[in-house]
C-alpha positions as CSV (number, residue, x, y, z in Angstrom):
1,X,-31.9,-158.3,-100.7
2,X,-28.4,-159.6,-101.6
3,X,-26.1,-158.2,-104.5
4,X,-23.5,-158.7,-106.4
5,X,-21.7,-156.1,-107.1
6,X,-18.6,-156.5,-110.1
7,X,-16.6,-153.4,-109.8
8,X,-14.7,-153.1,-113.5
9,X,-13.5,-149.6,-114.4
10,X,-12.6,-148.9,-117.9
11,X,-8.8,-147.8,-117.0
12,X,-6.7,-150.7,-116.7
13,X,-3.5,-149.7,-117.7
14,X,-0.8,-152.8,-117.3
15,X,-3.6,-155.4,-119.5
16,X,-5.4,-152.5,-121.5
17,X,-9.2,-153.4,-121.5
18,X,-8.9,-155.7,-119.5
19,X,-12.4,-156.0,-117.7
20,X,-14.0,-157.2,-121.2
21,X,-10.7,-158.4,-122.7
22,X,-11.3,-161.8,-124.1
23,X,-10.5,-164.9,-122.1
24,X,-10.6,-168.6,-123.6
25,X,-13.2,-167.4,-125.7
26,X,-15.3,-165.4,-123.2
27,X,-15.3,-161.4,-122.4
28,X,-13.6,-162.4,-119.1
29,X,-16.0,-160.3,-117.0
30,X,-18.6,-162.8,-118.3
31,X,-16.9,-165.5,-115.8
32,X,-17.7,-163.2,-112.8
33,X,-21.7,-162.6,-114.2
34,X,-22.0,-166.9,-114.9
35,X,-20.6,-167.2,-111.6
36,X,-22.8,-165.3,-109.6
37,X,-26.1,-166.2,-111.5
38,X,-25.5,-170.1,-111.6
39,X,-25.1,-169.5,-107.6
40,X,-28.6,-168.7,-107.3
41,X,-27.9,-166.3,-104.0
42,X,-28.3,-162.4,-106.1
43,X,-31.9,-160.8,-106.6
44,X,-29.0,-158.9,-108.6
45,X,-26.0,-159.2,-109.7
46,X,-24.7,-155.7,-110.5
47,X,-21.3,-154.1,-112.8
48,X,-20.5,-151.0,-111.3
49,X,-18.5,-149.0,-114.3
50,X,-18.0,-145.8,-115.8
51,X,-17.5,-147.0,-119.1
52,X,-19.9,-147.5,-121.7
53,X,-18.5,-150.4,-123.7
54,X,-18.1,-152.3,-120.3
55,X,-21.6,-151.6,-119.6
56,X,-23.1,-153.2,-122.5
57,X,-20.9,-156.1,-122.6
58,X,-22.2,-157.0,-118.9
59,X,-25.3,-156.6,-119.5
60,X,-25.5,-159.0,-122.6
61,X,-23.8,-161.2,-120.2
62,X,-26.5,-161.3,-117.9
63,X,-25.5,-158.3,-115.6
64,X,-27.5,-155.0,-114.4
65,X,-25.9,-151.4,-114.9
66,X,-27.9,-149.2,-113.0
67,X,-25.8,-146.7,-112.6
68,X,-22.9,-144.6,-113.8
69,X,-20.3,-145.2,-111.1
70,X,-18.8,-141.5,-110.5
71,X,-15.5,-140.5,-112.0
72,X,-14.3,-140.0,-108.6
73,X,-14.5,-143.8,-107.9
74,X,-12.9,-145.1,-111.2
75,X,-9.1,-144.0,-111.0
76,X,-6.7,-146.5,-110.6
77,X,-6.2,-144.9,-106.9
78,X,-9.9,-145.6,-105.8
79,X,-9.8,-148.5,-103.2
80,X,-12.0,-151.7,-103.5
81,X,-14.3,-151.3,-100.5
82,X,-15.6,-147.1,-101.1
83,X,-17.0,-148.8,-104.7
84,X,-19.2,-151.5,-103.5
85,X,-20.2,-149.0,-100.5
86,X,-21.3,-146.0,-103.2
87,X,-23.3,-149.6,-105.3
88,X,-25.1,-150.3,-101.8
89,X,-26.4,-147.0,-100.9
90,X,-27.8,-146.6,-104.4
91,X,-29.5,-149.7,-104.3
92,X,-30.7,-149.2,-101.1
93,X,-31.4,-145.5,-102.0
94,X,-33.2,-146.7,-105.5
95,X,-34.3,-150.4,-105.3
96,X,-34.8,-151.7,-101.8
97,X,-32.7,-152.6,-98.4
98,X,-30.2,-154.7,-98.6
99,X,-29.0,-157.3,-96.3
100,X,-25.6,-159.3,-97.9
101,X,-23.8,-158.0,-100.8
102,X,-20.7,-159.7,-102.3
103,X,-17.9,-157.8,-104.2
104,X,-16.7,-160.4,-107.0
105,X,-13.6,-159.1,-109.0
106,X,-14.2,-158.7,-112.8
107,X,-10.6,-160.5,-113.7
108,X,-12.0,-163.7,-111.7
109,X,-12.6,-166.4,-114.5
110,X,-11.4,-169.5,-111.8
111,X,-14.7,-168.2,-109.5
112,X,-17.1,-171.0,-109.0
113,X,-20.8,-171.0,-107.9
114,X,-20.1,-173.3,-105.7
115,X,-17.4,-171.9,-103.2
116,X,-20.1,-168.2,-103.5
117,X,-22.4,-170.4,-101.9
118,X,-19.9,-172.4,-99.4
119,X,-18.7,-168.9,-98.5
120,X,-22.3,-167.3,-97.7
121,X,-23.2,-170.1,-96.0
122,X,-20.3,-169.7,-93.5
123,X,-20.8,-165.8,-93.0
124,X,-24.5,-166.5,-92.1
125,X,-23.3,-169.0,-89.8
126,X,-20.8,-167.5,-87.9
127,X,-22.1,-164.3,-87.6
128,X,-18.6,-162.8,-89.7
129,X,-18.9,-159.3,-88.6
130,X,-15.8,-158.5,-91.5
131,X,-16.0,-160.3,-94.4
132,X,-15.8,-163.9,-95.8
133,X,-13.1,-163.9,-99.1
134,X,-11.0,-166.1,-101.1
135,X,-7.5,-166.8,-100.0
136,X,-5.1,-169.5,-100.8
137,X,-1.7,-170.8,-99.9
138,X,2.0,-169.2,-100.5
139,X,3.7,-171.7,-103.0
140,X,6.5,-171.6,-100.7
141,X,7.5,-170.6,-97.4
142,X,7.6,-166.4,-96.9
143,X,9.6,-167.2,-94.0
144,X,12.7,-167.8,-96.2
145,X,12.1,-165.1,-98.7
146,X,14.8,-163.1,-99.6
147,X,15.9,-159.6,-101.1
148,X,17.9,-159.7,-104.1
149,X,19.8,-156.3,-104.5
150,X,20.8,-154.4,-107.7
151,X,24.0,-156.7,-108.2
152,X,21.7,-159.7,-108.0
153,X,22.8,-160.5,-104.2
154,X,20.5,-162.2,-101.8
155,X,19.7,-161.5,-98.4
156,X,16.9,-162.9,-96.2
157,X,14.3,-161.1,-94.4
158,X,14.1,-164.1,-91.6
159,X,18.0,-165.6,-91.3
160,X,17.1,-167.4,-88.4
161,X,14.8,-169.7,-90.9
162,X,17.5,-171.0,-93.1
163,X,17.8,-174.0,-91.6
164,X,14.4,-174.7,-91.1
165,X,12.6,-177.8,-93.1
166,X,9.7,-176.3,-95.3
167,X,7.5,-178.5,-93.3
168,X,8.1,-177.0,-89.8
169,X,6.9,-173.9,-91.3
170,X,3.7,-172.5,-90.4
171,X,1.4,-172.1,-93.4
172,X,1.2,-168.6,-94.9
173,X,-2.1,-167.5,-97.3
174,X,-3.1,-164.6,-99.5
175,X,-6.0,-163.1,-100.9
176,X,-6.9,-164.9,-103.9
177,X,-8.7,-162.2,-105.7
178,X,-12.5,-163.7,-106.6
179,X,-15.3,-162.9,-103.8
180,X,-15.7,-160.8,-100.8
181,X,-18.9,-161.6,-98.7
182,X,-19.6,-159.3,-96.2
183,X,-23.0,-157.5,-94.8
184,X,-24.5,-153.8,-96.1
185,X,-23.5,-152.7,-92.7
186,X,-19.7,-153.9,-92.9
187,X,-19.5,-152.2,-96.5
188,X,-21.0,-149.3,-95.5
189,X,-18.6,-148.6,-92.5
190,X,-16.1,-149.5,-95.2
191,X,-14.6,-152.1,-93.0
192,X,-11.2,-153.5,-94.4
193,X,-11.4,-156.7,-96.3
194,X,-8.2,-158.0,-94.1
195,X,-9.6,-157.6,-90.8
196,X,-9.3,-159.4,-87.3
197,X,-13.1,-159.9,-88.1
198,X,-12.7,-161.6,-91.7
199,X,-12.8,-165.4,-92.2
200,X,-10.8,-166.7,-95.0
201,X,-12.7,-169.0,-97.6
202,X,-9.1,-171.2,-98.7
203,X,-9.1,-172.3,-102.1
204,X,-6.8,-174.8,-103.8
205,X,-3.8,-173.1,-105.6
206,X,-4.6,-174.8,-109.2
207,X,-8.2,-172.1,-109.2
208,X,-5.8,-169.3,-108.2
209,X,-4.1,-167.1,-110.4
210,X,-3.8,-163.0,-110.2
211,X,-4.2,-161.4,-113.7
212,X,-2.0,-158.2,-113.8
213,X,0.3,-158.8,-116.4
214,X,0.3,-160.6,-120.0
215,X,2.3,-163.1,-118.4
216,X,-0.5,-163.8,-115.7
217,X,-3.0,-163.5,-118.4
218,X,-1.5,-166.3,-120.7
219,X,-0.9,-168.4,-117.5
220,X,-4.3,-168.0,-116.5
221,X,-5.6,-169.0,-119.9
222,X,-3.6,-172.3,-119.8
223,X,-4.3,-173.3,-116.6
224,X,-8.4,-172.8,-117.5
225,X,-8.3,-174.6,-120.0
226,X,-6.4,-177.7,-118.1
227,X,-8.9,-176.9,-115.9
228,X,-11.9,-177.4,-118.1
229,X,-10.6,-180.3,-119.9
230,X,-10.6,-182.2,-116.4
231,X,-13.6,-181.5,-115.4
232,X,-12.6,-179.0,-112.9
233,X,-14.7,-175.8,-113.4
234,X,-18.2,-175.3,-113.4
């Protein structure tokens, strides 16, 4: 069997509800569910939450809630990887082995079918004994970042790369936040997402935005609907 498993607590503190929080029209946890059904890879595609109203918005988005996911696993402390692990034992306890399971953030709204397929398709063929996630590009090279002190005073963290043309710099990526393919086994061992055994899936910057803040969340909501207008999203 292969799951998706859309871990959205009820907690969020810096965007309050922000796992059903509307986005361009949408509950933005519906982005995640379209996503992974239009794929066409899930027997089940799966929100794992402790919160009632979160529940029944994802499952009149086309999500299963099978379970209550434990208070123990829904602080804003509880780690990415133990929540899909405690979603894979029940199912496996409850509904059947399972084989590939792929953790898809609920704050995901840029997540397209297509790179959940493009990214499966490279974890079956290499064998990825981590996982296969989303990553994108730094904006700028972190070999010339800076501190900036209390007085507003700068000091780099590399000064031997001031000189340096942006384009002698080796290219630096980060975890873009959308999908994390990996097998049962890997989950269940809890293997680290950023492992010597992951393979990054790269994505292009414009389908990249992190959703923490209002500011993000306005961002996000402009750059989705540029997005859409072009043509861009699925």
């Amino acid at each position: 069997m292969r799951i998706a498993v859309i871990p959205a607590r009820g907690g969020s503190r810096r965007i309050p509800r922000k796992n059903i929080r509307p986005f361009c029209g949408r509950p933005i946890v519906a982005y995640s569910i379209a996503a992974a059904t239009a794929s066409g890879l899930f027997d089940r595609v799966i929100v794992s939450t402790e919160d009632a109203e979160i529940a029944d918005v994802a499952r009149r988005c086309g999500a299963e809630t099978p379970f209550v996911r434990p208070a123990e696993l829904a602080d804003d402390r509880t780690a990415t990887v133990p929540v899909i692990r405690h979603a894979v034992q029940w199912i496996e306890q409850n509904l059947g082995p399972v084989e590939h399971a792929c953790c898809i953030y609920p704050a995901a709204p840029f997540v397209q079918a297509a790179s959940l397929r493009e990214a499966y398709d490279r974890l079956v063929k290499l064998q990825v004994r981590g996982y296969v996630f989303s990553a994108t590009t730094f904006p700028a090279p972190i070999q010339r970042a800076f501190r900036v002190d209390d007085a507003g005073r700068v000091r780099m963290f590399w000064p031997g790369n001031y000189g340096a043309r942006s384009q002698d710099l080796e290219p630096a990526y980060h975890d873009a936040g959308q999908f994390y393919w990996g097998s049962a086994a890997a989950y269940l061992a809890e293997t680290i997402f950023l492992s010597p055994d992951s393979v990054a899936h790269v994505l292009p910057r414009s389908q990249v935005q992190d959703i923490d803040t209002p500011e993000d969340w306005d961002r996000a909501e402009l750059m989705h609907r540029v997005l859409r207008e072009r043509g861009d999203l699925g």
